[in-house]
C-alpha positions as CSV (number, residue, x, y, z in Angstrom):
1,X,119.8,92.1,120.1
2,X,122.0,89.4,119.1
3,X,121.8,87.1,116.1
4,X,118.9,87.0,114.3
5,X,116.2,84.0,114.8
6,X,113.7,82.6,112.3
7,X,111.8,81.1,115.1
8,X,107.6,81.7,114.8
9,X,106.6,84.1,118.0
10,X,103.2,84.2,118.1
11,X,101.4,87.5,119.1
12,X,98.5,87.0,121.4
13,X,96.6,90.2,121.5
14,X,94.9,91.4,124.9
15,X,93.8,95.1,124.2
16,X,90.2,93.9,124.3
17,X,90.7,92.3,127.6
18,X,93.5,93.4,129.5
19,X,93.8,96.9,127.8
20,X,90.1,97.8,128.7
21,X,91.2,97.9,132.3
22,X,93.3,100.9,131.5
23,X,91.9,104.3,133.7
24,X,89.8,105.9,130.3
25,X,89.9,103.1,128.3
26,X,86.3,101.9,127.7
27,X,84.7,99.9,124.3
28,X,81.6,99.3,123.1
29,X,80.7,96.1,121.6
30,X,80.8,97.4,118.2
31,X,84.1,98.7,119.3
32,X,85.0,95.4,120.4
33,X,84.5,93.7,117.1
34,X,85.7,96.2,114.8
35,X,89.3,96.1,117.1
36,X,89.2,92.7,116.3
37,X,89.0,92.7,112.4
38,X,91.6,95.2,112.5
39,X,93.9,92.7,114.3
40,X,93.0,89.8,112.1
41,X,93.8,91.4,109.7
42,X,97.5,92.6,111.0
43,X,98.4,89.0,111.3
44,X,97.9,88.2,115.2
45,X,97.9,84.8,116.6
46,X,95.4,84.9,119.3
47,X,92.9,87.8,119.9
48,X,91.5,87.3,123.4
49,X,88.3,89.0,123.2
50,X,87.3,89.0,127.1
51,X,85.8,87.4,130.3
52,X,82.4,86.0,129.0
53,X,81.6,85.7,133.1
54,X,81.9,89.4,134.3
55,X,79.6,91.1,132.1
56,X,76.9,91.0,129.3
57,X,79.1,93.2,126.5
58,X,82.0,90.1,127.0
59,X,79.5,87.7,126.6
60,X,77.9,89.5,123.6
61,X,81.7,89.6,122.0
62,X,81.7,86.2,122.1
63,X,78.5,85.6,119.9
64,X,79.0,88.0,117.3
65,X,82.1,87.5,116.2
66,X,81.4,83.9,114.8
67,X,79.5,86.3,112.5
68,X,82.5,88.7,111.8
69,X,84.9,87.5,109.0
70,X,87.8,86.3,111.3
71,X,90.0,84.7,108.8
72,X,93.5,83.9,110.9
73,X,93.5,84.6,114.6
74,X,91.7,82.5,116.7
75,X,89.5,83.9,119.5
76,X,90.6,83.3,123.0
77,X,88.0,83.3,126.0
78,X,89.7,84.5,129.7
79,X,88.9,83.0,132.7
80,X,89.8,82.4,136.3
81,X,90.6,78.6,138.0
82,X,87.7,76.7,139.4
83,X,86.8,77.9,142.6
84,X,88.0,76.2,145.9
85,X,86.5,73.0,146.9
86,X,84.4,73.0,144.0
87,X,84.1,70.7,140.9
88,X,85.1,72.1,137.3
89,X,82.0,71.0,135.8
90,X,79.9,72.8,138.3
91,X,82.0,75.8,138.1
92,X,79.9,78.9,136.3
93,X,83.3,80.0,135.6
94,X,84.1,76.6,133.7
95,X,80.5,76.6,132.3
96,X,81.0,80.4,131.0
97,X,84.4,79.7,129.0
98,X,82.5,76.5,127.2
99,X,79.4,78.8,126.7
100,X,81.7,81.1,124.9
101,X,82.5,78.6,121.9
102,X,86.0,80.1,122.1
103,X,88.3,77.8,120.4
104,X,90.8,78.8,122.9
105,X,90.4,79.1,126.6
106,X,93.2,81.0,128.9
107,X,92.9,80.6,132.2
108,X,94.7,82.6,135.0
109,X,96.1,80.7,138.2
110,X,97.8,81.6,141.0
111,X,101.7,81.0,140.8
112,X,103.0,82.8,144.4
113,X,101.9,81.2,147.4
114,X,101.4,84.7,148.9
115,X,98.3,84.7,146.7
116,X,97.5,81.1,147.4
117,X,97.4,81.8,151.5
118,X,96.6,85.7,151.6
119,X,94.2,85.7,148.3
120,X,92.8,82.6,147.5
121,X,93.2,81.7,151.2
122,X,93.8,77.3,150.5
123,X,96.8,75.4,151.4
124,X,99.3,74.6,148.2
125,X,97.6,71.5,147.3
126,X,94.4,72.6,147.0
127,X,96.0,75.7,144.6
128,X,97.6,72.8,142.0
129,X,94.4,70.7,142.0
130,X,92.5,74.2,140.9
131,X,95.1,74.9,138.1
132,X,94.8,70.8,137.3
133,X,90.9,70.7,136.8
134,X,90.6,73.7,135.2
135,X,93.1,73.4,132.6
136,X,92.1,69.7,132.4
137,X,88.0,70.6,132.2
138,X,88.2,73.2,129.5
139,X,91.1,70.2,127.6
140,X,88.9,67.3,127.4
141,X,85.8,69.7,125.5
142,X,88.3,70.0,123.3
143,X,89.5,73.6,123.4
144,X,93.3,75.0,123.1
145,X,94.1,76.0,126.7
146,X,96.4,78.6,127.6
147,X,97.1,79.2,130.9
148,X,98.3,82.4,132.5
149,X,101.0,82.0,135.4
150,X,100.0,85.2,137.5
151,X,102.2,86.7,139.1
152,X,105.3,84.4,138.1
153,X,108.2,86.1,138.6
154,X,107.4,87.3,142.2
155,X,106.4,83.9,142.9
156,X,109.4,82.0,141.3
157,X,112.0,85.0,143.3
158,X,109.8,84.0,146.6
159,X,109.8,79.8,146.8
160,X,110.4,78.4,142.9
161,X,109.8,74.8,143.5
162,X,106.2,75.9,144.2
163,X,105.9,78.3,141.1
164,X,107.6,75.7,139.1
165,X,105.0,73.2,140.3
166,X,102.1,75.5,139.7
167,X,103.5,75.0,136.1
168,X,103.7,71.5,136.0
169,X,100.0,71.3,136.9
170,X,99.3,72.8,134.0
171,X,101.5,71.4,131.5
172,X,100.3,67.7,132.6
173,X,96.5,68.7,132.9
174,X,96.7,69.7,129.1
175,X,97.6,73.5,128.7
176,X,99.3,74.3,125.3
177,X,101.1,77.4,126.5
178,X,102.3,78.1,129.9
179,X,102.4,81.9,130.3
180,X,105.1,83.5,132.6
181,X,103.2,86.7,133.9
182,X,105.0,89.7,135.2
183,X,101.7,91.1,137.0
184,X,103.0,93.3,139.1
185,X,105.6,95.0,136.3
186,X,108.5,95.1,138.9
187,X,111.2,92.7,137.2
188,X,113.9,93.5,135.0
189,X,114.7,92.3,131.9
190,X,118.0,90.0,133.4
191,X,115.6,88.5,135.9
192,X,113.4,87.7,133.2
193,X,115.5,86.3,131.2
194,X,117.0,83.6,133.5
195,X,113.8,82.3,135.1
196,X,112.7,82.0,131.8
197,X,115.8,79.8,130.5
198,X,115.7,78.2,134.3
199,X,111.9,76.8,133.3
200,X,112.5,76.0,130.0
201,X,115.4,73.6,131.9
202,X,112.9,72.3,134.1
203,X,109.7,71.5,131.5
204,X,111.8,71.5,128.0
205,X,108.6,70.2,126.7
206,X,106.6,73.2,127.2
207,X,105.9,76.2,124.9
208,X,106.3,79.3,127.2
209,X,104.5,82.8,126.3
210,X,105.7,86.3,128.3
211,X,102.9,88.7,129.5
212,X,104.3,92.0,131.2
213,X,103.1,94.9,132.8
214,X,104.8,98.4,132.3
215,X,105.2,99.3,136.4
216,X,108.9,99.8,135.5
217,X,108.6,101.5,132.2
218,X,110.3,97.9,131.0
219,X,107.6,95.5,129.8
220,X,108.8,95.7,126.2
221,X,112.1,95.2,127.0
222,X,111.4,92.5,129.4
223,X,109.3,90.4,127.0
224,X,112.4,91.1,124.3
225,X,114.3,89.4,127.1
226,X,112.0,86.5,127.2
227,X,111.9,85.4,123.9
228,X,115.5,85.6,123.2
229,X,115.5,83.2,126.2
230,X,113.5,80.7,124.8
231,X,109.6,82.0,124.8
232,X,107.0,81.5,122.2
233,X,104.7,83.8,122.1
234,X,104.2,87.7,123.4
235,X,100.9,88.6,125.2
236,X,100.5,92.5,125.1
237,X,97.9,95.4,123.9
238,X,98.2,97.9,120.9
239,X,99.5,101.1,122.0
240,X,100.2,99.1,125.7
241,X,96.8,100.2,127.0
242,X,96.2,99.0,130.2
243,X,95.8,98.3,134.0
244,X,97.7,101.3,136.0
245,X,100.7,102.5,133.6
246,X,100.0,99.4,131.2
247,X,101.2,96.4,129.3
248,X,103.4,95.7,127.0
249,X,103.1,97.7,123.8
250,X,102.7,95.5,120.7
251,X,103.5,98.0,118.1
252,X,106.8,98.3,119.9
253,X,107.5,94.3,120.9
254,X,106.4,93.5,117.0
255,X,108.7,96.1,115.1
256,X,111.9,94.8,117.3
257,X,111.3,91.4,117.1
258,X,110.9,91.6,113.4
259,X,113.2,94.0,112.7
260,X,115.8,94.1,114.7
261,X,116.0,90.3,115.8
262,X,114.5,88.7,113.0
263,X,111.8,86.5,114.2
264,X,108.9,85.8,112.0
265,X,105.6,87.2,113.7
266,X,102.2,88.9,111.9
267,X,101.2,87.7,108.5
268,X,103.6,88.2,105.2
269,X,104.0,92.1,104.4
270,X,101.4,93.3,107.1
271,X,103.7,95.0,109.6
272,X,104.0,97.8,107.4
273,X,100.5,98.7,108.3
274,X,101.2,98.6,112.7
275,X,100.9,102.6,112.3
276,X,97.4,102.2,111.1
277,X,96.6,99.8,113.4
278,X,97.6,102.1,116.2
279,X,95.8,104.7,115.1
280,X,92.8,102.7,114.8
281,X,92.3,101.4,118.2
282,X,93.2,104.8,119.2
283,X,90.2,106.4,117.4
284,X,88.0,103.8,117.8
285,X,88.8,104.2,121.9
286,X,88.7,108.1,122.1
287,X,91.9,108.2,122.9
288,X,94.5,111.1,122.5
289,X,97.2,109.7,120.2
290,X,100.8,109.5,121.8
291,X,103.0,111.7,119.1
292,X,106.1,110.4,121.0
293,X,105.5,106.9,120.6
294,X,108.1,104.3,119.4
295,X,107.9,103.1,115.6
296,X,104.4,104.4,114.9
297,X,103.9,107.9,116.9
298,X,103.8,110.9,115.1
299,X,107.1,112.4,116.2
300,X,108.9,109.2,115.8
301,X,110.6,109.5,112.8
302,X,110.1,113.9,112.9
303,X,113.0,115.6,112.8
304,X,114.0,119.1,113.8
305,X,117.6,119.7,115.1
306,X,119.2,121.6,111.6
307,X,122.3,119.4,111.9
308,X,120.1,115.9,112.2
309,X,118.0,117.5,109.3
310,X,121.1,118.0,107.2
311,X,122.2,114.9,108.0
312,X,118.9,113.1,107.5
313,X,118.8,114.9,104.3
314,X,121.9,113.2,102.4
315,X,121.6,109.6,104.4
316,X,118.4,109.1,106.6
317,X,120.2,106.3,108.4
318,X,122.1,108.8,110.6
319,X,119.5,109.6,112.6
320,X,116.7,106.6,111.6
321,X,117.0,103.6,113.2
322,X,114.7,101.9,110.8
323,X,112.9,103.2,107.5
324,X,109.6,104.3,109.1
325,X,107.5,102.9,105.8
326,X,108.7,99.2,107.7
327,X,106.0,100.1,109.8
328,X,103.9,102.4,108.0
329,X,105.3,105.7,109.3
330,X,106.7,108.2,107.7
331,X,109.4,111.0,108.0
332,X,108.4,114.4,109.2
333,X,110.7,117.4,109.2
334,X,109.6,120.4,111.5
335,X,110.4,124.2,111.3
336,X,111.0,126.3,114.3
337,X,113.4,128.2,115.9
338,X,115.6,125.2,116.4
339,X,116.1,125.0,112.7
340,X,118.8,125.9,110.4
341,X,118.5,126.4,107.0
342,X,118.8,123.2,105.9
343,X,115.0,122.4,107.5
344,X,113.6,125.7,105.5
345,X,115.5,123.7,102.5
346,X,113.8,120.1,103.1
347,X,110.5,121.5,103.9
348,X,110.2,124.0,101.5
349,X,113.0,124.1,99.6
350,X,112.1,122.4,96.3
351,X,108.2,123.5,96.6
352,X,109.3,127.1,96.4
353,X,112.5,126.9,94.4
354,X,114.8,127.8,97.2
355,X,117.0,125.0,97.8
356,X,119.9,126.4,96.2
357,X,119.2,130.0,97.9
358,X,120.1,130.3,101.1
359,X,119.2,134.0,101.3
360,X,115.7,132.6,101.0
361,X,116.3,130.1,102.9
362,X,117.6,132.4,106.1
363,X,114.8,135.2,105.5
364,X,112.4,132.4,105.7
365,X,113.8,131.5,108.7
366,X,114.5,134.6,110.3
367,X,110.7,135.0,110.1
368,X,110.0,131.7,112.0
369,X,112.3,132.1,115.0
370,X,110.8,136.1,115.0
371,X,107.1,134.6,115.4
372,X,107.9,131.4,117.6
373,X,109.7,134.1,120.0
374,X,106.0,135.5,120.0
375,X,104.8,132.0,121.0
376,X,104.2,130.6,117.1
377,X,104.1,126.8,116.5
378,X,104.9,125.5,113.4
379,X,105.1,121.8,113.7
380,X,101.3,120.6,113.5
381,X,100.4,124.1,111.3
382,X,102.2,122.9,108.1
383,X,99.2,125.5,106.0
384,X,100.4,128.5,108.3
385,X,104.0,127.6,107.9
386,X,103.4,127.4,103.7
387,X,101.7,131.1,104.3
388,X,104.6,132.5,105.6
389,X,106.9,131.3,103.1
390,X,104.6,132.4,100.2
391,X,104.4,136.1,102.2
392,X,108.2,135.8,103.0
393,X,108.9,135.7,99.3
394,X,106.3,136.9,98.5
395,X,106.4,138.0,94.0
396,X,105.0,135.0,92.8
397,X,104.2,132.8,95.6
398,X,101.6,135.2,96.9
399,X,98.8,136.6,95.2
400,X,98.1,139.4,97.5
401,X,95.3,139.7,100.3
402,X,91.8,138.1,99.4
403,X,89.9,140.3,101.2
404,X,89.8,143.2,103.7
405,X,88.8,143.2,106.8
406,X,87.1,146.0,108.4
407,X,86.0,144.4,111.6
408,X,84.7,141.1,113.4
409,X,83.2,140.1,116.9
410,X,81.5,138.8,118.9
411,X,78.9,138.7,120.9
412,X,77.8,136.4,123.7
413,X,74.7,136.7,126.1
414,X,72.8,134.4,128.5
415,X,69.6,135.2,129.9
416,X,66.9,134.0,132.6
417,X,69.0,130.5,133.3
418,X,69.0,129.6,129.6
419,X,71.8,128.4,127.9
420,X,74.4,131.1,126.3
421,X,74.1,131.9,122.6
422,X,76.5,133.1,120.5
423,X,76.3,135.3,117.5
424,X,79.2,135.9,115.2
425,X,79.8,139.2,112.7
426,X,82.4,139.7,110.1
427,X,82.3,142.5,107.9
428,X,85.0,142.3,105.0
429,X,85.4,143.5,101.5
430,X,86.0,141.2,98.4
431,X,87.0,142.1,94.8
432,X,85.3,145.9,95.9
433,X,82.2,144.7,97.2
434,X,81.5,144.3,100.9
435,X,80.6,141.4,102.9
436,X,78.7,142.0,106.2
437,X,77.5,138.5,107.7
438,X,76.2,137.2,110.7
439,X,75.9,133.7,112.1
440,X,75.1,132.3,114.9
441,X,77.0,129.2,116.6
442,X,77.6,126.9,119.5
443,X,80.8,128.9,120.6
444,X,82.9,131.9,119.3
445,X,85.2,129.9,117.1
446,X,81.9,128.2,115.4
447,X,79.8,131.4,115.1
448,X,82.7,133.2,113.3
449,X,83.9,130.3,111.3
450,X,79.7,130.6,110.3
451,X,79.9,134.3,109.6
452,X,83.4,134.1,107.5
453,X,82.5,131.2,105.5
454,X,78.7,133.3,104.9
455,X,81.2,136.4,103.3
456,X,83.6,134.7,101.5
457,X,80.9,132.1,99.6
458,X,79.8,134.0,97.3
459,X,83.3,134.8,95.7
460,X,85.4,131.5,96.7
461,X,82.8,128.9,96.9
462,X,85.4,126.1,97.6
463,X,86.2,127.5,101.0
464,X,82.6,125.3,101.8
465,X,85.4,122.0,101.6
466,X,87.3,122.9,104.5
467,X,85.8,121.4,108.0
468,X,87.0,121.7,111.2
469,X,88.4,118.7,113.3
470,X,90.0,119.4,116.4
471,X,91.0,122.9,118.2
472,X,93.2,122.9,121.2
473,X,94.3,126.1,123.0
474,X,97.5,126.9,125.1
475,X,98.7,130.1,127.4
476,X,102.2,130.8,125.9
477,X,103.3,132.7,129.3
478,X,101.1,131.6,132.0
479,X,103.5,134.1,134.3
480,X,101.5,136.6,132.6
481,X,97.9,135.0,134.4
482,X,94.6,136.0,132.5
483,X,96.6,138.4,130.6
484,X,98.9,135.5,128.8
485,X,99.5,134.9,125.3
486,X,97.6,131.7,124.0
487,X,98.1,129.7,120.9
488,X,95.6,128.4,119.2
489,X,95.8,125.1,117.2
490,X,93.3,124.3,114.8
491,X,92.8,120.5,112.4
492,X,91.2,120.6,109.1
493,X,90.7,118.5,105.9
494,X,89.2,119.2,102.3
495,X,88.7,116.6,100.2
496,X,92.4,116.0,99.6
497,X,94.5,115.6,103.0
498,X,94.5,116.9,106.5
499,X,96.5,120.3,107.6
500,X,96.9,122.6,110.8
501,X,96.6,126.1,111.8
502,X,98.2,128.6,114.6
503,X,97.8,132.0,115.7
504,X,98.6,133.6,118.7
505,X,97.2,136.6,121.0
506,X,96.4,137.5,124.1
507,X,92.8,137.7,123.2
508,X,91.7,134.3,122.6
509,X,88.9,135.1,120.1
510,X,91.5,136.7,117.9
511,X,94.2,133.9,118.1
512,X,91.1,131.7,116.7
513,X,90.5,134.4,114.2
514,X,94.2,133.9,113.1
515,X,93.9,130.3,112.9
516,X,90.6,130.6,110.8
517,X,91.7,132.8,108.3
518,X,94.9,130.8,107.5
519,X,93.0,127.6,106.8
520,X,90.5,129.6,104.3
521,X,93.6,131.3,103.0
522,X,95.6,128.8,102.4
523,X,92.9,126.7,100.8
524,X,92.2,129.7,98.4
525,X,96.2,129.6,96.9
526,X,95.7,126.2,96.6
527,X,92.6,126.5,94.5
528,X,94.5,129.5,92.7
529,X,97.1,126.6,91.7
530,X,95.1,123.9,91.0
531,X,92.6,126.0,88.5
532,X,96.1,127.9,87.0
């Protein structure tokens, strides 16, 4: 990216706002406020918190947070130009951004005179006095105004006097920021880059910001591009939630300019903790976490080639382009039946005392690629994965079966329009004595997770501090139709750490059976260790 730069880039967050117009992407106003602790207390500038005009929750938003303990962003209010021949001060617009107390106001205006005639539908003029009295209303109550250029970069390519005029409206009516929007996500990083030095030529006086959209899968490189020509501050959403395929992703925009370019952004020693920021606003939205993600995804530092691995294993910068603990990440390596032995090695290797035997090390992995040709997954069932390598060595890694099974099933019935109950059985023998329990349950996988944990209580009592937190199911060959393989995929924690399960079958019920019994197996050998 060039020499590095000291210069201050603020990072003005719009997940609360802009990201909430994402297809799925829905907060609460608890939500709301909780995001914006978590983003106070990463370090970012400006945390705009909505459009206190288009709807109660915004509104809300605005009032609690003066009761939240806010301690370095300041809270930005969004809102749209006067409307046409109308005065500011009897704009409920206007009146809605003061109402908010917001110590900053950003308001949107039209930069592309396609928007002035086609949207807006007033001659030029009438467009600049709008930008002018807005900016200049929400100014002289005192509030930091920032005002959002829509559309820029379409409007500059189309007539750039005009969009450089639009600009100058603003500057002169008060704004603090002029913000160069790429709203329809359709420029590339060059483009940006040169309007962005050609304005700074024009109005050297004025503090430009970058807000992109992801259209062209280029809104982080694009704002990049815009403040190593001259911009300020970054506009963009955690994770790059947003309107159609999204904005610009903070958690990638802040590691690069940071680390690889050398600005100063966040707070002292707090981008270390962007992966639990992520994580956080993905939670708190309900949404699925992106493993593929840049800097803080799960697979972002995970590595499972077996010459990477090896490599990885004596220098990690041949195949890290950062140390993932920068940003709060950290190194993963999987097992499958891409491996060689030197992923068996790091994974296992010093656990089980195997890193100088590669005989272990190849039977070990001679039994992974023999399962994942069955359709096994290893690389989110780390407690199946430590199964087999105990019952591949087997001596003293594994204590032998806890129990026998004799039989399980289940049974399912619906009656008279009611809904179906399920009823779960499990008959095993422990230590000699035999175990028949029943349990009913919401589904198969609950009603026989209910009968299991009823047999095995009585003899392993710590199999009550495993719980279940996600199971996801897959067909393996759908060729094969309703007869397919599937692979079940099943979350726990205890009260120590989080692991994952697998088994696979054609009969679904038993793949989940698989899965189950791993998880209370494999927290039995770890009780086994812990009590010697």
């Amino acid at each position: 990216m060039g020499k590095t730069d000291k210069r201050r880039i603020e990072i003005y967050d719009t997940t609360l706002r802009d990201g909430t117009q994402g297809e799925g992407v829905s907060l609460s106003l608890e939500d709301k406020l909780r995001i914006a602790e978590k983003l106070d207390t990463l370090g970012v500038d400006y945390i705009e918190g909505g459009y206190p005009l288009s709807n109660p929750k915004d509104a809300g938003f605005f009032r609690e947070i003066t009761r939240r303990a806010i301690r370095q962003a300041k809270i930005a209010a969004f809102g749209m130009t006067r409307r046409r021949d109308a005065k500011a001060d009897e704009d409920a617009g206007m009146k809605a951004l003061l109402d908010s107390h917001a110590p900053v106001c950003t308001i949107v205006g039209k930069s592309w005179d396609l928007h002035v005639r086609e949207v807006l539908r007033v001659n030029d003029d009438e467009n600049l006095a709008m930008i002018a009295d807005s900016v200049a209303f929400c100014a002289k109550h005192g509030r930091e105004v920032i005002y959002d250029a829509e559309h820029f970069f379409d409007g500059y390519r189309a007539n750039a006097p005009y969009a450089q005029a639009t600009l100058k409206a603003a500057l002169e009516a008060g704004a603090t920021h002029l913000v160069l929007c790429d709203t329809n996500g359709g420029s590339l990083p060059g483009q940006v880059a040169q309007i962005v030095a050609e304005v700074l030529a024009a109005l050297p006086a004025a503090r430009l910001g970058i807000h992109t959209h992801n259209d062209s899968n280029l809104a982080v490189a694009t704002a990049l591009a815009a403040v190593q020509a001259g911009a300020v501050q970054v506009q963009g959403t955690v994770n790059g939630v947003g309107e159609r395929t999204g904005n610009a992703d903070l958690t990638s925009v802040i590691p690069n300019l940071v680390l690889k370019c050398g600005f100063d952004c966040l707070r002292p020693g707090s981008l270390s903790h962007l992966t639990e920021v992520s994580r956080f606003v993905y939670d708190v939205a309900n949404l699925n976490f992106r493993s593929d993600q840049p800097f803080v995804g799960r697979s972002a530092f995970a590595h499972k080639g077996g010459m990477h691995v090896h490599a990885v294993t004596r220098n990690t910068r041949t195949y890290e382009h950062i140390d993932p603990e920068a940003v709060g990440n950290t190194r993963r390596i999987l097992v499958s039946e891409l491996s060689g032995a030197s992923n068996i090695a790091a994974t296992a290797g010093e656990k089980f005392h195997i890193l100088d035997n590669r005989a272990a090390q190849k039977k070990v992995l001679d039994e992974v690629v023999r399962l994942e040709a069955e359709g096994y997954q290893f690389e989110t069932a780390e407690a199946s994965f430590q199964l087999l390598v105990r019952k591949t060595l087997g001596g003293e890694w594994w204590p032998g079966q806890f129990w026998e099974l004799g039989h399980f099933r289940c049974n399912i019935y619906r009656q008279n329009g009611q809904p179906a109950e399920t009823e779960g059985v499990v008959c095993l023998t422990i230590n000699g004595c035999q175990e028949h329990t029943v349990s009913s349950g919401d589904g198969p996988v609950n009603a026989l997770d209910g009968a299991l944990r009823k047999a095995l209580r009585p003899h392993y009592p710590c199999v009550d501090q495993i719980h279940l937190d996600d199971y996801k199911v897959r067909v393996v060959n759908a060729v094969e139709e309703t007869a397919a393989k599937v692979r079940v995929t099943i979350s726990f924690h205890d009260d120590q750490h989080a692991f994952g399960t697998v088994g696979v079958s054609t009969n679904i019920i038993e793949a989940s059976w698989l899965a189950l019994t791993d998880a209370f197996e494999y927290e039995l050998v770890k009780a086994m260790e812990r009590d010697g």
